[in-house]
DRENDO-1510 file (C-alpha; in Angstrom, 1 decimal, always signed):
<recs>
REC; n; res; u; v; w
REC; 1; UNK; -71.4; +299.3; +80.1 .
REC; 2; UNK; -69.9; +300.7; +83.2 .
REC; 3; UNK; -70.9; +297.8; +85.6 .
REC; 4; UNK; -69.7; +295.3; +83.6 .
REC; 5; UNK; -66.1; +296.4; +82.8 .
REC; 6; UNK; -64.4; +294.6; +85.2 .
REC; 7; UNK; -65.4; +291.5; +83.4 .
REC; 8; UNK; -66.0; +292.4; +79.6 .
REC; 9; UNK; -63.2; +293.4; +77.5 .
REC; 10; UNK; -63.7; +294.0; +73.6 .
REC; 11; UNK; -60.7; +292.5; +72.0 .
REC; 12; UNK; -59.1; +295.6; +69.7 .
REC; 13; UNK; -59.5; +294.9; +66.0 .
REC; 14; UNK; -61.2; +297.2; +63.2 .
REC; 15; UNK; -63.2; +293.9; +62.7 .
REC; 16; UNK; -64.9; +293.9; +66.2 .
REC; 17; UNK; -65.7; +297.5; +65.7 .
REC; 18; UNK; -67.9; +297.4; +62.7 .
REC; 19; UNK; -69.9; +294.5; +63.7 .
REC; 20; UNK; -70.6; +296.3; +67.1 .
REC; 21; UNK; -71.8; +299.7; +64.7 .
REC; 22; UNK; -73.3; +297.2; +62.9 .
REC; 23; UNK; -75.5; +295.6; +65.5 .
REC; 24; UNK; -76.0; +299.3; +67.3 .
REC; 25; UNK; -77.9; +300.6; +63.5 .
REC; 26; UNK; -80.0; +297.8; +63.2 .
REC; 27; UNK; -80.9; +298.3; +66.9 .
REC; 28; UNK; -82.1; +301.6; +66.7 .
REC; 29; UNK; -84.2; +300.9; +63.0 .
REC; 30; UNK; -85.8; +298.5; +65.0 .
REC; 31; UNK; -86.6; +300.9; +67.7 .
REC; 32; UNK; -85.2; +299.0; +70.7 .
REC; 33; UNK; -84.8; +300.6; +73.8 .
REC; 34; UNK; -81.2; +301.0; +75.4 .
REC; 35; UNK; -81.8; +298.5; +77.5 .
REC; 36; UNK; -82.4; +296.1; +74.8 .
REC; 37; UNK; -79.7; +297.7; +73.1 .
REC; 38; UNK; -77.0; +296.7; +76.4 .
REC; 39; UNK; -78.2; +293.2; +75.5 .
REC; 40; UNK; -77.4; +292.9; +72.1 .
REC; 41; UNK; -74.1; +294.4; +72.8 .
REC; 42; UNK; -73.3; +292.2; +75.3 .
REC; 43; UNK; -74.1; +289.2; +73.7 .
REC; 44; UNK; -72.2; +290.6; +70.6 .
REC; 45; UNK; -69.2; +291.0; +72.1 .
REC; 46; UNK; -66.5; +288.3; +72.7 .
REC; 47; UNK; -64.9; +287.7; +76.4 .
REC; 48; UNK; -62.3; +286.4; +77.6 .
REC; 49; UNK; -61.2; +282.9; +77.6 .
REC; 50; UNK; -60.7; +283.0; +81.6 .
REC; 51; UNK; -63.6; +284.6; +81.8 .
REC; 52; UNK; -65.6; +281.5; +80.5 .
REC; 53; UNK; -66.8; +279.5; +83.7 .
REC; 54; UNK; -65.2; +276.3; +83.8 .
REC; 55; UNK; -67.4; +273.4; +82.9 .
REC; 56; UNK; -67.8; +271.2; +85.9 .
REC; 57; UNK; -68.5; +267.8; +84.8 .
REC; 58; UNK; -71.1; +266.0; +86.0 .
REC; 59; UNK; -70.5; +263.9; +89.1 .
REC; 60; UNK; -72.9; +261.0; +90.0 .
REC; 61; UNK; -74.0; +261.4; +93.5 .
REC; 62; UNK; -74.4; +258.1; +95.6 .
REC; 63; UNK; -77.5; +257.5; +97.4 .
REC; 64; UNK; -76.6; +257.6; +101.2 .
REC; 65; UNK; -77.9; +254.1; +101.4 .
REC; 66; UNK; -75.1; +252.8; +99.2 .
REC; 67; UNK; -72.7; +251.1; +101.4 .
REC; 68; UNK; -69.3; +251.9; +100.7 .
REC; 69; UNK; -66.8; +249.6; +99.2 .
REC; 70; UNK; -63.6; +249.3; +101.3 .
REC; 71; UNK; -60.4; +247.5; +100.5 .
REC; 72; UNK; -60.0; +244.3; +102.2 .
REC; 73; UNK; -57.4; +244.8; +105.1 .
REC; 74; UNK; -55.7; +241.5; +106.5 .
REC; 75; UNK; -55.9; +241.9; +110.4 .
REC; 76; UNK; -53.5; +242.9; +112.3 .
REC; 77; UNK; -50.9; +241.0; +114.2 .
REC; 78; UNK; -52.3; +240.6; +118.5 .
REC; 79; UNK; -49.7; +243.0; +119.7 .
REC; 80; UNK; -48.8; +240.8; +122.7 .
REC; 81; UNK; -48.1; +237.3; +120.1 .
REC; 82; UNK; -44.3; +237.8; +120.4 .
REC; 83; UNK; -44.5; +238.0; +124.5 .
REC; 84; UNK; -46.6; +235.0; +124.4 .
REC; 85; UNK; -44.7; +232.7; +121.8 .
REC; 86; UNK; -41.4; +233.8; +123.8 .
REC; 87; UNK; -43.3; +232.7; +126.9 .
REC; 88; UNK; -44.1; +229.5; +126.0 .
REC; 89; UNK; -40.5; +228.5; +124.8 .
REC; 90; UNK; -38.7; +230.2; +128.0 .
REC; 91; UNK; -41.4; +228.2; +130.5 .
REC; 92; UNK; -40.4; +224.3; +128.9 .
REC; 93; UNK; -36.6; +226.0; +128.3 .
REC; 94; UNK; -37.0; +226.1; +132.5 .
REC; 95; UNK; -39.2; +222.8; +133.1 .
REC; 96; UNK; -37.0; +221.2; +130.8 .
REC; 97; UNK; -34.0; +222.4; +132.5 .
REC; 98; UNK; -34.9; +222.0; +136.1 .
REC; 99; UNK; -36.0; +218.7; +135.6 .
REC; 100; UNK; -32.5; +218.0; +134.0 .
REC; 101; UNK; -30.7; +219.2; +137.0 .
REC; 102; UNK; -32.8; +217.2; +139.2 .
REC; 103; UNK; -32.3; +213.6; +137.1 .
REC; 104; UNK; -29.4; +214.3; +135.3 .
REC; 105; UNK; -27.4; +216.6; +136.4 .
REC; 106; UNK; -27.4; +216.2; +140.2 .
REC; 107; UNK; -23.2; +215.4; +140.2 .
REC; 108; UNK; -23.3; +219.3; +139.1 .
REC; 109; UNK; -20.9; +220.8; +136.1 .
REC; 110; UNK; -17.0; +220.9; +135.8 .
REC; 111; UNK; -14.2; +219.3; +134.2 .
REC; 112; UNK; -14.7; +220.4; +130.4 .
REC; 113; UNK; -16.7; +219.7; +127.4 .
REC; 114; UNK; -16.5; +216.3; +127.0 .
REC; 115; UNK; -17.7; +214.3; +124.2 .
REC; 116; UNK; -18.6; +210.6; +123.4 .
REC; 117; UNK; -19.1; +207.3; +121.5 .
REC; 118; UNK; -22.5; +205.7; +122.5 .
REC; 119; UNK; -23.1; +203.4; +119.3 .
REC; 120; UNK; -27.0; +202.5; +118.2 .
REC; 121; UNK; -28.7; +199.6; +118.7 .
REC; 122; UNK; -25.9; +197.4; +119.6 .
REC; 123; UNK; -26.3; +194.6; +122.4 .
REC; 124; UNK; -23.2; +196.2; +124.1 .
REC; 125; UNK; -24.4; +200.1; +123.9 .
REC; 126; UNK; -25.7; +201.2; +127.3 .
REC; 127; UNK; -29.4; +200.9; +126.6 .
REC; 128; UNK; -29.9; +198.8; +123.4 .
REC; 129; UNK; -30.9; +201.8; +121.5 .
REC; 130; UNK; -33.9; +202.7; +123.2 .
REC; 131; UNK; -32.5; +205.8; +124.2 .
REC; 132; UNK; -31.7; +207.0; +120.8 .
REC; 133; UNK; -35.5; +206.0; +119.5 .
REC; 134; UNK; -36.2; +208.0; +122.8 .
REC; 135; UNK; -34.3; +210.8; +122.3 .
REC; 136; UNK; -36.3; +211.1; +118.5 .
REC; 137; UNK; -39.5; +211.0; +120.0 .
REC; 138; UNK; -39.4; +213.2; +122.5 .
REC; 139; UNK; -38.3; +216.0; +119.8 .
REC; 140; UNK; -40.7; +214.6; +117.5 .
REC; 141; UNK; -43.7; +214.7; +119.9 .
REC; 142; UNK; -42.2; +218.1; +121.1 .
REC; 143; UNK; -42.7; +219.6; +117.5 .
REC; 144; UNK; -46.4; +218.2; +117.3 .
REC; 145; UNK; -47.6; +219.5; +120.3 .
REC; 146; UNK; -46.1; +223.4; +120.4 .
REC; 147; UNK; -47.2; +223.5; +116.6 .
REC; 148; UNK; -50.9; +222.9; +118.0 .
REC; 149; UNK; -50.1; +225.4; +121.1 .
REC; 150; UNK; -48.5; +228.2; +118.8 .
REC; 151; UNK; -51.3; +227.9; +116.6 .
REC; 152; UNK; -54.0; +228.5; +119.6 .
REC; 153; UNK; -51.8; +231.6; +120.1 .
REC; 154; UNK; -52.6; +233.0; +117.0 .
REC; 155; UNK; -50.2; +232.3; +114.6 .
REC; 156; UNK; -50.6; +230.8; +111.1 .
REC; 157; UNK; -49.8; +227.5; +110.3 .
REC; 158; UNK; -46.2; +228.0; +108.3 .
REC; 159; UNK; -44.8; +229.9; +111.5 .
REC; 160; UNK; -46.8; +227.8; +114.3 .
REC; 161; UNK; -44.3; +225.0; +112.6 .
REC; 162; UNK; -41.3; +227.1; +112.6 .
REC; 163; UNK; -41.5; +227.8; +115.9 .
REC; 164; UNK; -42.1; +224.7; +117.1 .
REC; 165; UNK; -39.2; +223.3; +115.0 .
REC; 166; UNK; -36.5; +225.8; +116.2 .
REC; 167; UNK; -37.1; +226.2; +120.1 .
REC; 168; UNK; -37.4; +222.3; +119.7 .
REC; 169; UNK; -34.0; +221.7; +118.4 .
REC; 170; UNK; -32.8; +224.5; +120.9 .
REC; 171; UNK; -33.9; +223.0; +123.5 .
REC; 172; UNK; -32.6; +219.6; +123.2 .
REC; 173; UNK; -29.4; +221.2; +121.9 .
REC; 174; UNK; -29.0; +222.8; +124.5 .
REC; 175; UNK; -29.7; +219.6; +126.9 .
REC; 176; UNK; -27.1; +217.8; +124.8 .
REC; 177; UNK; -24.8; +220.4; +125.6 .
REC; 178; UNK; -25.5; +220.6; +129.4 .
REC; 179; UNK; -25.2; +216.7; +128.6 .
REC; 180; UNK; -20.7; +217.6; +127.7 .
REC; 181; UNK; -20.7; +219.7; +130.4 .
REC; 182; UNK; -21.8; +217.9; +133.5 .
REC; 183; UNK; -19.6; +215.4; +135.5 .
REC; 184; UNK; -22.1; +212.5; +134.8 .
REC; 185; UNK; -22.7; +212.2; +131.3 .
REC; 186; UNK; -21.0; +213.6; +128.1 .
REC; 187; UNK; -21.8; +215.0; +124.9 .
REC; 188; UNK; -23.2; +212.1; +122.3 .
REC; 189; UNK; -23.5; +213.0; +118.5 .
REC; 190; UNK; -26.0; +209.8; +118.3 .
REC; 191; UNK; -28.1; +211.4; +120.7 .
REC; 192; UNK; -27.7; +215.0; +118.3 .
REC; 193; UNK; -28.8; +213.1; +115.3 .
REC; 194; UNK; -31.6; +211.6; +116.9 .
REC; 195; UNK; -33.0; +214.9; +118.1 .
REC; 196; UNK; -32.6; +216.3; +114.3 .
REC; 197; UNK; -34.8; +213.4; +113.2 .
REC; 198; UNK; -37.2; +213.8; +115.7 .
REC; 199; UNK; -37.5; +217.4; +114.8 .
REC; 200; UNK; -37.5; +216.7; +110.9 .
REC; 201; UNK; -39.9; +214.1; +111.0 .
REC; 202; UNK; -42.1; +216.2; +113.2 .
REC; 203; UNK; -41.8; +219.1; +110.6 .
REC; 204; UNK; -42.6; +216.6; +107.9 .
REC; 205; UNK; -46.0; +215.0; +109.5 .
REC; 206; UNK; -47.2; +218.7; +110.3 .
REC; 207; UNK; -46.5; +220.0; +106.6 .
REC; 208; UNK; -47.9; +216.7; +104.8 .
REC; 209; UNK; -51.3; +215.6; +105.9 .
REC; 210; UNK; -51.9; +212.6; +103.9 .
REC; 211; UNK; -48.6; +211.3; +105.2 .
REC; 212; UNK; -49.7; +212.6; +109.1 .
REC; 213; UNK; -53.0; +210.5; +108.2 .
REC; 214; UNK; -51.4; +207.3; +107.2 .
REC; 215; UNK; -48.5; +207.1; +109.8 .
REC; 216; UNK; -47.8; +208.0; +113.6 .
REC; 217; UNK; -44.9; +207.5; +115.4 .
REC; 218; UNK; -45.9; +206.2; +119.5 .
REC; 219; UNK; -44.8; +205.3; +122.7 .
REC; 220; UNK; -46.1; +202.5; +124.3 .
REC; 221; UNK; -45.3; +202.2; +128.3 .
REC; 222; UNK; -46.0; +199.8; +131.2 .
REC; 223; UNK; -43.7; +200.5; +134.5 .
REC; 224; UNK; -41.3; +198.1; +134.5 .
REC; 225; UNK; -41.4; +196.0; +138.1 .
REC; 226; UNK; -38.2; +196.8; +138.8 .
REC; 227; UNK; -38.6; +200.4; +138.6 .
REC; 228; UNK; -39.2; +202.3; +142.2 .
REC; 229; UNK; -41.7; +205.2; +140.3 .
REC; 230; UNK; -43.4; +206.0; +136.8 .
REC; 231; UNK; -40.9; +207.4; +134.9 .
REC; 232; UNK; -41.5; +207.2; +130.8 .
REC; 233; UNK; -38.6; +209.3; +130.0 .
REC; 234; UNK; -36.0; +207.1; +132.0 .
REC; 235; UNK; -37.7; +203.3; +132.6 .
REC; 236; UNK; -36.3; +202.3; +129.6 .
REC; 237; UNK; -36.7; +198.4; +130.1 .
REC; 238; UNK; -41.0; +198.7; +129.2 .
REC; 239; UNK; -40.6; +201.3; +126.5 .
REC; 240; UNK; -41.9; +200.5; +122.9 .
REC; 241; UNK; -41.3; +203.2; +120.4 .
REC; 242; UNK; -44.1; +202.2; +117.3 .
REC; 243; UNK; -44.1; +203.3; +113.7 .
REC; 244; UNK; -47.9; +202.7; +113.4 .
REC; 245; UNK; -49.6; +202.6; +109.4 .
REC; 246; UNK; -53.4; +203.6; +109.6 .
REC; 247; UNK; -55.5; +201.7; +107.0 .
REC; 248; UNK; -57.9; +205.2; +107.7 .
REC; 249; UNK; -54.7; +206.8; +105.4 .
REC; 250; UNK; -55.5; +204.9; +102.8 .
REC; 251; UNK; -58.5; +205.8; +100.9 .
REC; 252; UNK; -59.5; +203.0; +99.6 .
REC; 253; UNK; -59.1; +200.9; +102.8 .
REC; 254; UNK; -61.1; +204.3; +104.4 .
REC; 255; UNK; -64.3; +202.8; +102.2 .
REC; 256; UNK; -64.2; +199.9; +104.0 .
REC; 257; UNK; -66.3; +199.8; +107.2 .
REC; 258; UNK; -64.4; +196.9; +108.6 .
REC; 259; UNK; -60.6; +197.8; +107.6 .
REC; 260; UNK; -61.0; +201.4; +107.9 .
REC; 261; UNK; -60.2; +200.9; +112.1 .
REC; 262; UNK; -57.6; +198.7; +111.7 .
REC; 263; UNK; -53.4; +199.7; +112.2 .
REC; 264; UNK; -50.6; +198.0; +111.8 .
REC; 265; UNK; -47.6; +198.8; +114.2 .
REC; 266; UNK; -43.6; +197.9; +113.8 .
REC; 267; UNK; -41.8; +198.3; +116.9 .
REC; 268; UNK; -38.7; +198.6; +118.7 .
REC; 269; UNK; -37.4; +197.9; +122.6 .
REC; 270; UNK; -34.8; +196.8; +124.7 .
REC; 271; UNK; -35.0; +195.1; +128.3 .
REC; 272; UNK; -33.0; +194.8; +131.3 .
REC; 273; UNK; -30.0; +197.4; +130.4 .
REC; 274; UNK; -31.1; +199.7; +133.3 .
REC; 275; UNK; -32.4; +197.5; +135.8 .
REC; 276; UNK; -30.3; +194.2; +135.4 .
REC; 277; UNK; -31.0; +190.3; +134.7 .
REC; 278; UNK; -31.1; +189.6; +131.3 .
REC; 279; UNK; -30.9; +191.7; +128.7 .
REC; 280; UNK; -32.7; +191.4; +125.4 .
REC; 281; UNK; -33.8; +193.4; +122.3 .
REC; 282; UNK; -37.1; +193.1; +120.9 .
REC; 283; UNK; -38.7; +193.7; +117.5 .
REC; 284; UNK; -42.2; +194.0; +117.7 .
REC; 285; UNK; -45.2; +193.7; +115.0 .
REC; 286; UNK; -48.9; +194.8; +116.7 .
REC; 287; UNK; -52.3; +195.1; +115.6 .
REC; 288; UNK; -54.1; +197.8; +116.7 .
REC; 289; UNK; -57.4; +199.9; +117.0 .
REC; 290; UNK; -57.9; +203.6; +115.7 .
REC; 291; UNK; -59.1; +205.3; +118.1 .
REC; 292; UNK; -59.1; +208.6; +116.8 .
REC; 293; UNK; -61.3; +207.4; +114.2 .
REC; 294; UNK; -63.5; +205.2; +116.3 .
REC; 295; UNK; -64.5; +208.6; +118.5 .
REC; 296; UNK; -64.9; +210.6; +115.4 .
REC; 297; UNK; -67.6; +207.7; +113.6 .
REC; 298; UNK; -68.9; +207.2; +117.4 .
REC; 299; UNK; -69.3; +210.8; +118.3 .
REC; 300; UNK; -68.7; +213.2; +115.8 .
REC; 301; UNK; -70.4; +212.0; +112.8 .
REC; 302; UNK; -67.1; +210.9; +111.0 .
REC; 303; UNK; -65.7; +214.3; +111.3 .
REC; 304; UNK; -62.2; +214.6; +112.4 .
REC; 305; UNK; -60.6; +217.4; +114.6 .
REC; 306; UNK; -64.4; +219.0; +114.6 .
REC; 307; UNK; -63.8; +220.6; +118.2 .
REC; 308; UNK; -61.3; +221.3; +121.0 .
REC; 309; UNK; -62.0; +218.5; +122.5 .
REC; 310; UNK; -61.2; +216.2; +119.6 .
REC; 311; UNK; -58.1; +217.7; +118.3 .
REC; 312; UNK; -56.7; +217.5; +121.7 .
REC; 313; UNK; -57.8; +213.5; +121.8 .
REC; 314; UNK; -56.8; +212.7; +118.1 .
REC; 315; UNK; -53.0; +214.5; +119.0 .
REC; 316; UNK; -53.1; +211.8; +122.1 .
REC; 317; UNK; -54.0; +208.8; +119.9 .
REC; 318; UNK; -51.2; +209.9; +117.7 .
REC; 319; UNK; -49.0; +210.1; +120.3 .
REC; 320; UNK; -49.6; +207.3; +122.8 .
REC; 321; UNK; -50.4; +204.0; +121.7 .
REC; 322; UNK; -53.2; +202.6; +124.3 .
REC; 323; UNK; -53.5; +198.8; +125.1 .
REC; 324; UNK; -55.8; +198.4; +122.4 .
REC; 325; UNK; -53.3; +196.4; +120.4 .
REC; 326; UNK; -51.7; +192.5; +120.0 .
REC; 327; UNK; -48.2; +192.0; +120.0 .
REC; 328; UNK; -46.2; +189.7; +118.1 .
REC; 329; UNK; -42.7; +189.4; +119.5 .
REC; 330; UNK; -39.1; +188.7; +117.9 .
REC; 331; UNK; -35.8; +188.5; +120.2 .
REC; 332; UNK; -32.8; +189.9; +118.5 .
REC; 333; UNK; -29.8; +188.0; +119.1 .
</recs>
């Protein structure tokens, strides 16, 4: 019993003592050794509850092959997106802003903030309105195009449009303002308003696709005679701003074979306010061709914005209205 008392205790009790005598008699009548004897004793005697080995449960074990489950993890953010998105808007902040300095700004800054009156579309405002329907395109077209570039970048769609939203209104803002500061020109709440609309309509044609399939808003621009060079964002005299329905919107007119590449455009424009003679304003109604769905059934198998290369072409379409269209023209008096 020596070797094992630093792990067997008897418990005291005049109990525990007979039934070890007890055991120990029946023992030796049976003419057990002492080993034997040990034995008995030892299995006759209680232990210790900490003395018990703890009962390990049984654990399955995984074969090795077993591929192991892991959470799905969302991927991380490119490290560089914020340079690159900051980059974008700082590089047209400066094109936007040299260009201004060179065509609009040239009699410099000084005087004050000054602000002004410039009407709508009245025969008397100083471009017939054109400049306003230019001034909501041109934020409009903004938003469409830097939600498309922030998206290449690696944003999601929601913040693509948030971004391009935002530096778009700064922007143009911020023209507006250089606009009441400059000796030439002054600050014009019509022109503000415009840029708002341009941006919110932008917003709304990015964040509703059945409405962006149904409607575009486009410029449509020959170089007036009179003007010495190309210049779409000042030749105001051959500028057509369009509101263009696609019957491809519509699916029931998308069925039709025939109808399906057909648009109908409602313009606006105004003539000979910045290059003298006669001055007129024009309402226009065109029938056009979709082009953007022409390529896709031509070359794509009827797939729209399949590649690159398409989603750059449809965003043009959208944008630009080709002469691939009849006019129908009505002289405002």
């Amino acid at each position: 019993m020596q070797g094992r008392s630093d792990s067997i205790q008897f418990e005291p009790g005049r109990g525990n003592v007979l039934r070890l005598l007890s055991v120990a008699v029946h023992a030796l009548c049976a003419g057990l050794s002492g080993g034997a004897l040990v034995c008995l004793l030892l299995a006759g005697c209680p232990a210790r509850a900490d003395d018990v080995p703890a009962q390990v449960p049984d654990t399955p074990v995984q074969s090795p092959a077993s591929p192991v489950q892991l959470p799905d993890v969302p991927p991380a953010e490119t490290p560089d997106l914020g340079l690159r998105n900051g980059a974008v808007i700082a590089t047209e902040a400066t094109l936007i802003g040299a260009y201004g300095v060179r065509k609009w700004w040239h009699s410099d800054f000084g005087g004050g903030f000054d602000t002004t009156n410039e009407g709508w579309f009245g025969a008397n405002t100083q471009f017939g309105g054109t400049d306003k329907l230019g001034h909501m395109y041109v934020n409009y077209a903004n938003v469409r195009l830097l939600t498309q570039l922030f998206e290449s970048l690696g944003n999601d769609r929601g913040r693509s449009v948030l971004l391009a939203a935002w530096a778009t209104l700064g922007i143009f803002t911020g023209v507006e303002i250089g606009d009441g500061f400059s000796r030439q020109w002054q600050f014009s709440p019509q022109d503000e308003v415009a840029n708002v609309a341009g941006v919110a309509f932008g917003v709304l044609c990015e964040t509703h696709p059945d409405l962006d399939r149904a409607l575009d808003f486009r410029v449509d621009y020959r170089r007036s005679p009179l003007s010495p060079h190309f210049d779409p964002f000042s030749d105001y005299s051959e500028l057509k701003f369009l509101f263009v329905v696609k019957a491809d919107g519509f699916a029931s007119l998308r069925e039709n074979h025939a109808l399906r590449y057909l648009e109908l455009a409602v313009g606006y424009g105004a003539q000979g306010y910045d290059t003298g003679g006669p001055r007129s304003r024009t309402v226009y109604l065109g029938l056009s061709l979709n082009l953007a769905r022409l390529l896709a059934d031509g070359a794509y198998g009827g797939k729209m914005h399949s590649t690159s290369f398409q989603r750059g072409t449809d965003r043009l379409f959208d944008l630009v209205q080709f002469p691939s269209v009849v006019y129908a023209r009505q002289p405002l008096q």
